[in-house]
N, C-alpha and C positions, 0 to 999 in steps of 0.2 A: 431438510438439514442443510445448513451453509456451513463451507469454509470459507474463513477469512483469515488471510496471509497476511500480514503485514511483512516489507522487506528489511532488512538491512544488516550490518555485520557483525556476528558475537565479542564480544574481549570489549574492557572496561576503556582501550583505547577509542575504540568508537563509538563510546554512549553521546546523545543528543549531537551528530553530526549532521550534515546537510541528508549524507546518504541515508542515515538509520532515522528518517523521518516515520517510516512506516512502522518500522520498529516502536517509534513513542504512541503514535496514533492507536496502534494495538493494546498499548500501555494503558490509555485512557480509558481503550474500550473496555477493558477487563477489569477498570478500576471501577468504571460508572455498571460494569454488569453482574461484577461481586464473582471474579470467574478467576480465579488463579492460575497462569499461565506458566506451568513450572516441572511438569510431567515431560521427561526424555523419550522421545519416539517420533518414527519418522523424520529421522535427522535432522528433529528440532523440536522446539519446546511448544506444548499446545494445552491447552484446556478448554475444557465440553462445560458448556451450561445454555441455557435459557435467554432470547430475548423474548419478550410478547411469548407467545405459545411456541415460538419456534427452536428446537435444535439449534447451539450454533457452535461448533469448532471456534478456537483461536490458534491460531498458528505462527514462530516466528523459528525460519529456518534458519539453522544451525551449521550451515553450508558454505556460508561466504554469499556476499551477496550472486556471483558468475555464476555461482550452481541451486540457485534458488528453487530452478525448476525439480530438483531431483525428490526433496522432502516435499515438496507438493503433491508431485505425481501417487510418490509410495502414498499420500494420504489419501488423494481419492481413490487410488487402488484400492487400498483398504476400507474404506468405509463405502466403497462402491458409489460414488458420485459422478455424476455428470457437470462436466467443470461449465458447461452452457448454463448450465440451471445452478450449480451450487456454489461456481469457486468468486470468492473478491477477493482480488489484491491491491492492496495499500502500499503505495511507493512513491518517492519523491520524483520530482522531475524538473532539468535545468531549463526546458523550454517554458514553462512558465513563472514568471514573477515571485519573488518570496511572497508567500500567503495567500497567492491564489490558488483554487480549489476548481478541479476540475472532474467531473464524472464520464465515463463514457461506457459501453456496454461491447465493444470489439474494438482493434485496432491494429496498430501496429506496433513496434517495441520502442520507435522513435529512441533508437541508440542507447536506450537504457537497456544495460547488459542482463541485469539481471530478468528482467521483462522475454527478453531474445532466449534466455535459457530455460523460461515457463512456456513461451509460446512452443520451443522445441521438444518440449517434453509432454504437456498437452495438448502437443497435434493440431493445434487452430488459435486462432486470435480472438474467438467468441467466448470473452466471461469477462465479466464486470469487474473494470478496475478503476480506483480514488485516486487520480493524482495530484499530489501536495507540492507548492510550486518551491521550489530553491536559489529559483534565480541560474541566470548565466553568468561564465566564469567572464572576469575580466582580464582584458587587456592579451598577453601572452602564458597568461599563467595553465600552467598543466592542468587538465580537467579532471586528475583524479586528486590533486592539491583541494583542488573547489572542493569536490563532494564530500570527501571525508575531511572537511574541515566545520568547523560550526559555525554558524550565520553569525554577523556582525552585531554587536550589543545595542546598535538601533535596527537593526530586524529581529530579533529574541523576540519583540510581542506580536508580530506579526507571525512570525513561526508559529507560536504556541497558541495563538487562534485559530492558525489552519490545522492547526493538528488537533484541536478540539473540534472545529469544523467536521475535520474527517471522520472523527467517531460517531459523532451525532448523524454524519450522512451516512454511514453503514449502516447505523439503527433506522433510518428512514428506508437502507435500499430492504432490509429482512423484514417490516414492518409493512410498506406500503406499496413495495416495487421501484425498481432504477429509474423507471421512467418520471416516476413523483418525486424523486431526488434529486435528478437531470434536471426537471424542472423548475426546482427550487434552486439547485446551487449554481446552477450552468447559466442561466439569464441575469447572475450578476454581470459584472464586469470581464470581460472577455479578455483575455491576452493571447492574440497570435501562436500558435504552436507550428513546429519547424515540420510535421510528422505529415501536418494536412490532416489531422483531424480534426480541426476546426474549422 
């Protein structure tokens, strides 16, 4: 069984923003997996179905993006998972380019807050996370202006690629393994990450 977290923050103020990239990404997956996402529990919305043969949680916490880690935790708690072997989280990330797509299998939170409150909560940086690129703020602008604001109306297709991108590689990683996803998504086009996991 996988969980798969997509991140970002409830209320109609923040649907399709830079932050709640994860948030749509889960959207698509639930959409192409026929899995309604709309049961209250574990301080956030989730629904159980089927990729291939496998079990899969969808999960999108209810928390605020700072405390993301908290309805995770309670999930694998309760369904007894091992977040090495079961958890993916889906989140955007300002270190990479709008629309690039990056996979990795541990790391580190690279200043994404909500990231820092998963890694505190399940105790290690080892579980497979999709990050969905948003682009850097420019110039002096406040970086919480950037994230919760929504990509420019010439990056809109760009977004909406990687965030279909992103669903399509979660189905790769519960289908064929992260390493076959890495594979495929990661030896595109590289953009420098600030984190050093690249």
């Amino acid at each position: 069984m996988y969980l798969i977290a997509g991140l970002g923050n409830p209320g109609r103020e923040y649907e399709h923003t830079r932050h709640n990239s994860g948030f749509d990404a889960l959207d698509v997956l639930a959409d192409r997996l026929g899995i309604p996402v709309i049961k209250r529990a574990h301080k956030g919305l989730i629904g159980a179905g089927y990729l291939g043969g496998e079990k899969v949680l969808l999960l999108k916490p209810q928390t605020y993006m700072n405390r993301s880690g908290e309805s995770i935790r309670e999930c694998l708690d309760y369904y007894k998972l091992d977040p090495q072997q079961s958890l993916i989280v889906i989140y955007d990330d300002i270190d990479l380019e709008v629309g690039a797509l990056r996979i990795r299998k541990s790391g580190s939170a690279g200043g994404h807050n909500g990231m820092k409150d998963i890694i505190n909560h399940v105790g290690g940086q080892d579980f497979v996370r999709v990050r969905i690129g948003v682009g850097a703020k420019e110039g002096n602008r406040v970086l919480a202006d950037h994230v919760l604001s929504p990509v420019k109306p010439d990056e809109r297709e760009k977004m909406d690629e990687a965030i279909r991108a992103a669903a399509e590689a979660v189905e790769i990683i519960v289908s064929q393994g992260a390493d076959k996803a890495m594979n495929q998504v990661n030896r595109k086009k590289k953009t420098p990450a600030k984190d050093g996991e690249d």
